[in-house]
Every structure is written in structure tokens, then in C-alpha cells.
C-alpha angles and dihedrals in degrees: 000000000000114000124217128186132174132180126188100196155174099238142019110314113184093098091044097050085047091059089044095047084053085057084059106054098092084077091070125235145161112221135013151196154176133199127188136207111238135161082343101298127094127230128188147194133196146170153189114242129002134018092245096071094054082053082047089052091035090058091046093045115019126191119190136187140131101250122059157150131219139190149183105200120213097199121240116149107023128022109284098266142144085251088057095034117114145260094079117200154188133185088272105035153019134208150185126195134187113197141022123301103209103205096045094119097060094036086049087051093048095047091048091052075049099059099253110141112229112215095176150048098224134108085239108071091060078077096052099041090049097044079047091052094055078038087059100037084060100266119150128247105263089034089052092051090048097050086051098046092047083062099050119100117186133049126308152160113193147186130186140168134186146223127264084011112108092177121038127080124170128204128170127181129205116168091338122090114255123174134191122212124192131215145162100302086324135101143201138192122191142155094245141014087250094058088054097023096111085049113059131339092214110098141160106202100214122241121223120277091027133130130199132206099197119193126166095264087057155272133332120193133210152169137213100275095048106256119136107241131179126260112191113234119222145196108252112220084195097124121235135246135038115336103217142188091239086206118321126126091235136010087246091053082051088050100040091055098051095063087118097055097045096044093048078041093058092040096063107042079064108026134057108205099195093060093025075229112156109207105193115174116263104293111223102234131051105264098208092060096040105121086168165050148173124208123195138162139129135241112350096349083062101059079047085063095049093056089045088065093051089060109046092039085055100033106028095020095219110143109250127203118194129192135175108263088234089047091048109052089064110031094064100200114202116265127186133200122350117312147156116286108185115189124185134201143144100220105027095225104082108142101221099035082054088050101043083046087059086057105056091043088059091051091054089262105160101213142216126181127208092209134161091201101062085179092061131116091246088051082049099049093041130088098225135019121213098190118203106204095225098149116223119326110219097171118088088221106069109229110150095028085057094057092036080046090053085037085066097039090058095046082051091052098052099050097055090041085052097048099042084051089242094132125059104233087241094055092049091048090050082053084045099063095032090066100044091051094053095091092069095042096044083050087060086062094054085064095064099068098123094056080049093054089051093061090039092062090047100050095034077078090056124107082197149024127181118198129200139211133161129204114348088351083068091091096037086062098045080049093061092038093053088044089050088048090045100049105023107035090228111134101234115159130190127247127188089235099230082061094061099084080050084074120306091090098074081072098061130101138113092310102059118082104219107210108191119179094208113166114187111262141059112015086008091120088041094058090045100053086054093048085055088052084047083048101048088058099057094263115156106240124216127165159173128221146122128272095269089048086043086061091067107028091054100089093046109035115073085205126039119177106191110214131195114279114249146166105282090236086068104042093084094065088035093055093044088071100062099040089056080051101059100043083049080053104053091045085057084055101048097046097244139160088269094176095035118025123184125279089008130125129183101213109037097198098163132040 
């Protein structure tokens, strides 16, 4: 959500905290500022919007120093103003904060009584107003920070920097992500390795509940209660540089378009296709005695993971339960012996996945994480990483980490079907090779991006738009719905297609684009029998299929998008790619915000 950078430097940083704070912006937000140490005194800018009109305001009135904080605010409490924007700041100190500080109301209502002056309606400024009044009652800088942070309840990642100190910043992270990076007599805070990565490739990644003092000479760590402790410090395998379009109108259209490599990447880091061996690390738990496994995630990973139980239920017959990650955490279902708990997340870092992780391990849940930041706090609380070689994922909207994602899961699948001798030898190979060769054929699909744009510009009319999938093209179908709502701003929801005659169907009429993801084959007949019942009420048909499918659905669909044949093990990850494609399309049509769409942020690390 929020992203925070600091830099205590050796020269002038503002320009250098502006270009940190772009490599930021895949995290979403809505305003955004910077203030700088210099002479002693601290000076700030902020704005509403975009990052470029803080560099607009930057360029009218520039501050320079050689300390400083930035920051790219999601708003939570308070509109997303310059009034709201961080960082937040007093004579004698400046902060950012990324999260929610739970008891904010009752700390803001002490330090007024106090005599503290209140400038903002967010959540934030209780941490600079508290850090200003020890200041005030003659605490140093690093006690007063202490004090502050021991009052704090929520979660948090800070920064903060004072007046008249050169060479002091503090950050403190507590269920928000907070890394330190080390350089040569220089030194950088951010909320995550991409925001520093052209700086420095020495990093500690912070662990909960853990404060830094950073000077120039290094980093001093701390808990609460004040004990030094040790942060390892790694070698980060974030590459360098300026991470760039090449081309593309958009970063989703980049991503998007990279679905082959990162499918044939993920593939071999776990596959040898000489052997159709599958080498997957040393699963925690003993396969041939698991009963059982638990499957949560949020957002996109989540429908991943509902494909994911599809797959091992069919193939490896082991009976498979999936929650919501935010439902999860609280609802604290009864599990019983030790089991496989599978969490999956792009970041790493999302709040509820890492809660509802601590509470399968607290139910004896072995766990393993399907993860694209093998350096998160979920990679660092789990048993086992599966790591799915995405790259970096600039675009709000996940597109390549949910089929490398899938790519793992089916890796994943095949091994415990293997081993519990659920799978013939001749069945699996057939999986095997259907899923080595998916990258060509995904990169077919790629081709028919002009079929794709014709739909786009019909549907892009629409107030609605329903999409069906049955069996494990259900959440396929709920996956191309969610990317639609996120980019476009058109309400489209998902419906398992025997379920539309349950109710759905009272919405349809000539108005409602009907997308249905249909490849030939099992419940084929069944799907089309339910898009006939959509037909006969008027309902716009559009689907995807292959050429055999094509054959049937042609006199009753008005759109059919023929995609490659394929094993049926592997349609659900092939019929992902033009779904995303479409939404991306119609976005494209609409004029929206297609890298960076409102409300939305990329890493949800607070509730």
C-alpha cells in the first residue's frame, strides 16, 4: 500500500528519493510527499495526485538536503489531500507511515488535552505529535521515538527524521514491511528492495515488532523492549537500474506479454525436461500420510488457489478446504493433526494471507508459500518456499505471477499425485508435457490480440457483464470478472454456470455481455446447455474455446475467440491469458488508469 523511502546521504537526495518513490508507484496511492534535513531545519512538499505534481511543485519550489524522508500515501483515514498527504511534520520532526494505528483516536485526544496542535485527519500524525511532545518535555531523539513507538497499537512501518540531527533516521516496523539498505557511508530505508534496488544490494529485511537507529556508519537494531538485537543483512537479486515499459503502452500490456517466459522460467527452475522429472524442495511433511490440506490466499492468488484445489482433489485425490485469507484469520475453523497448509501471495507481505498463516501454524499446519518475493515475511515464517520467477510486477492488476502461480501449483499437484500413487505414470507424463509445452501455445494467444480488441470495444458499453465457468473454469471465470472490475470500472461478476438458472439469470437481457471460458471436453455440454438458457433471453454471448468447442457454440454465441487445443490439466492457465486481455482491452477502451487504477493497491499489508 503506502510507500516509504529514506535516504541519509552524502549529497543532495531529493531527486534521488523522487525516482525511488516511481519505483513505488505499483503499490497505488493517491498523494504523495518528501521533506529533507538541511542546515538543521526541515522543509516539505506535498500533493494531491500523481507523482508528477509533487515533481511539478518540486521543480517551482525546490528543497534540497542530504537527509530525507518520502512517501506515496493510500488513504485510509482522511481524503487523499495535500493536507493529508505525509510526510507529516513539526518544528522538531518528520515522519511516514505506512498502516493503521489503532488507538489513534484516544492518543489524538490525550495530546490535544496536552497542548499538541493536530493539522490532519489521518491516523499518521498521532506519531508525530507524540514523537514532538518527549521532544518537548526535553527527550532525545531516539528516547523520544521509543517512548512513542511503545504506545502505538496497529500496524505500522515508519520513518522519521529531526531537526538540527544530520545524521540520525529512524524507521520501525510492526505488521508492515520495512527494509534497510547499506551503502558506503550512506544509508536507505524503504518499504520494499525495488524502491532502493539501484542504490545499494545490501539489505536486512526487518522483522515485526523491530526498531532501527540508522546513521551513516550503519544500522542499529532494537526491540520493544530496547535490546539490540541482529538483522541479517542479504544480498538482494532485485536487478538494478530503471525498470522500463520497452515499449508497451502500459506495464500490464509488458506483463501480460511476458506470460511465456515466466511460465517456461518457472518451469525450469522446477522441472528437468530431459528426465520429466519434477524436483520440488523437501516438503515438510511426509506425502504418503497427508489426509489433508488447506488452501488461503486473497484477491487473484486466491482464485489460484482455487484452481489449485481442483487439481490436487481430481489428480492427487487429497481432499482439499479454501478460505479467504480475511475470512480465515477470524473464523478459526477446527483442524485437526498435522497437515498441509499452502499459502499463496505475490508480495509476501499481504496482511491477512500472513495472519491466516499464523493460524495454521498454530494449528500444526506445515506450510508451504507460493510466493514471488522469496525475501518476504511470509517466505520467512513458512516451512517451505515454491518460488514462481515472475520478475518484478509493476501493474496493480496481477496478470504473469497468477499463471506462474498456477505453473507451481501444478508442479505441486503432480508430485503428491505421483507419490500417493494417485496418477498412472502414462497420465502424469501426458500432464508433464502439456505443461511444458504451454509457453508456445500461451504465446499463440498472444497473437489474437486484435479479435480480442473487437470484443473489448463492445463490452467496454456495457453496465454489466456476467462470466461463466464451470468446473475448474469457475475460477477462471471469477479471474476475468475481478481483472474487468479492477481496470475498467464495469461491474462484471462470476457465476459457476450450472448456478445461473439459481438466480443470475433474472439479470440477463440484450444489454449483458455473457463471457463464458468453455473448452471442449468434460462439462462442455453442460455449459452449453446454460449459455442457450442465457440466449434465449436476449443475453449477448462471447466465448472462448478451441476449435472443436468452436464447432457447437458457433450458432448461438455472437463472439467466439478460438483458442489452441490443449490437455485439459493445462486449460485452466491457457484461458487465464486471454481473459486478462480482454479486461486490459477494454480499459484501453474506456481511457482508464490501466497500471494504476483507483482505490487499488498492489501489496495489501494492512486490513
Amino acid at each position: 500500500m503506502c510507500g516509504i523511502v529514506g535516504i541519509l546521504g552524502n549529497q543532495s537526495v531529493t531527486s534521488i528519493i523522487m525516482e525511488a518513490l516511481r519505483r513505488l508507484e505499483y503499490r497505488g496511492y493517491d498523494s504523495a510527499g518528501i521533506a529533507v534535513l538541511n542546515n538543521g531545519v526541515l522543509s516539505r512538499r506535498r500533493a494531491a495526485g500523481k507523482l508528477d505534481n509533487l515533481a511539478k511543485l518540486l521543480k517551482m519550489d525546490p528543497i534540497n538536503g542530504n537527509l530525507g524522508i518520502g512517501h506515496t500515501r493510500w488513504a485510509t483515514h482522511g481524503a487523499p489531500t495535500e493536507n493529508n498527504a505525509h510526510p507529516h511534520m513539526t518544528d522538531r520532526v518528520a515522519v511516514v507511515h505506512n498502516g493503521i494505528i489503532e488507538n489513534h483516536i484516544a492518543l489524538r485526544k490525550e495530546l490535544t488535552e496536552l497542548g499538541q496542535e493536530f493539522k490532519s485527519e489521518t491516523d499518521s500524525e498521532t506519531i508525530v505529535q507524540l514523537v514532538d511532545y518527549y521532544l518537548k518535555q526535553g527527550h532525545k531523539h531516539q528516547e523520544a521515538a521509543f517512548m512513542a513507538l511503545k504506545r502505538l497499537e496497529g500496524a505500522y512501518a515508519i520513518a522519521m527524521i529531526f531537526t538540527s540531527n544530520d545524521n540520525l533516521m529512524i524507521g520501525a516496523r510492526h505488521g508492515a514491511p520495512l527494509v534497510v539498505g547499506f551503502g558506503d557511508n550512506e544509508m536507505f530505508l524503504g518499504s520494499d528492495s525495488l524502491a532502493i534496488a539501484p542504490l545499494t544490494t545490501k539489505v536486512a529485511y526487518m522483522a515485526d515488532g523491530i526498531w532501527t537507529v540508522i546513521k551513516r556508519e550503519g544500522a542499529f537494531f532494537y526491540d520493544m523492549e530496547g535490546k539490540e538485537v541482529s538483522c541479517p543483512i542479504q544480498k538482494t537479486a532485485l536487478i538494478t537500474g530503471t525498470i522500463g515499459k520497452n515499449g508497451y503502452r502500459h506495464y500490464m500490456e509488458k506483463e501480460l506479454h511476458e506470460h511465456p517466459i515466466v511460465i517456461g522460467q518457472t518451469l525450469r527452475r522446477f522441472v528437468n525436461p530431459a528426465t520429466h522429472q519434477i524436483n520440488l524442495p523437501y516438503l515438510p511433511f511426509k506425502i504418503t500420510a497427508l489426509k489433508r490440506g488447506i488452501i488461503t490466499a486473497c484477491g487473484s492468488a486466491y482464485y489460484a488457489g482455487y484452481i489449485g484445489r481442483y487439481w490436487l482433489e481430481e489428480y492427487a485425490r487429497l481432499p482439499i478446504d479454501i478460505d479467504i485469507a480475511s475470512e480465515m484469520r477470524y473464523r478459526d475453523p477446527p483442524i485437526e493433526g498435522e497437515g498441509m497448509g499452502l499459502v499463496i501471495s505475490q508480495s509476501g507481505e499481504t496482511a491477512d494471507t500472513l495472519a491466516a498463516l499464523r493460524n495454521l501454524k498454530k494449528n500444526n499446519q506445515k506450510i508451504i508459500s507460493i510466493l514471488n518475493n522469496e525475501h518476504s515475511t511470509i517466505a520467512r515464517e513458512s516451512d517451505v518456499v515454491l518460488g514462481t520467477d515472475a520478475g518484478v510486477e509493476i501493474a496493480v492488476a496481477s496478470t504473469k505471477a497468477f499463471t506462474a502461480q498456477l505453473t507451481v501449483l501444478a508442479c505441486l499437484t503432480l508430485t503428491i499425485a505421483k507419490v500417493k500413487h494417485k496418477i498412472t505414470a502414462e497420465h502424469r507424463d501426458q500432464c508433464l508435457s502439456a505443461l511444458l509445452d504451454l509457453p508456445s501455445r500461451v504465446a499463440e494467444v498472444l497473437q489474437l490480440k486484435e479479435k480480442i480488441q473487437e470484443i473489448a470495444k463492445f463490452i467496454a458499453n456495457a453496465q454489466s457483464v456476467i462470466y461463466l465457468g464451470r468446473g475448474i473454469m469457475y475460477p477462471v471465470a471469477m479471474e476475468g470478472a475481478l481483472k474487468l472490475k479492477e481496470i475498467s470500472y464495469i461491474h462484471a461478476d462470476a457465476y459457476a454456470a450450472g448456478e445461473m438458472k439459481h438466480g443470475p439469470i433474472a439479470l440477463i437481457d440484450h444489454t449483458v455481455p455473457i463471457i463464458s471460458v468453455i473448452p471442449s471436453g468434460f462439462l462442455f455440454e453442460k455449459t452449453l446447455s446454460n449459455l442457450q438458457e442465457a440466449k434465449a433471453r436476449g443475453g449477448h454471448i462471447i466465448v472462448f474455446t478451441d476449435q472443436r468447442g468452436a464447432e457447437s457454440l458457433s450458432p448461438i454465441a455472437d463472439k467466439v475467440i478460438i483458442l489452441p487445443t490443449v490437455h485439459s490439466f493445462v486449460s485452466p492457465i491457457l484461458y487465464t491469458v486471454p481473459v486478462q486481455m480482454l479486461a486490459y482491452e477494454a480499459a484501453i477502451t474506456k481511457g482508464t488508469d490501466v497500471d494504476q487504477p483507483r482505490n487499488l493497491a498492489k501489496s495489501v499489508t494492512v486490513e
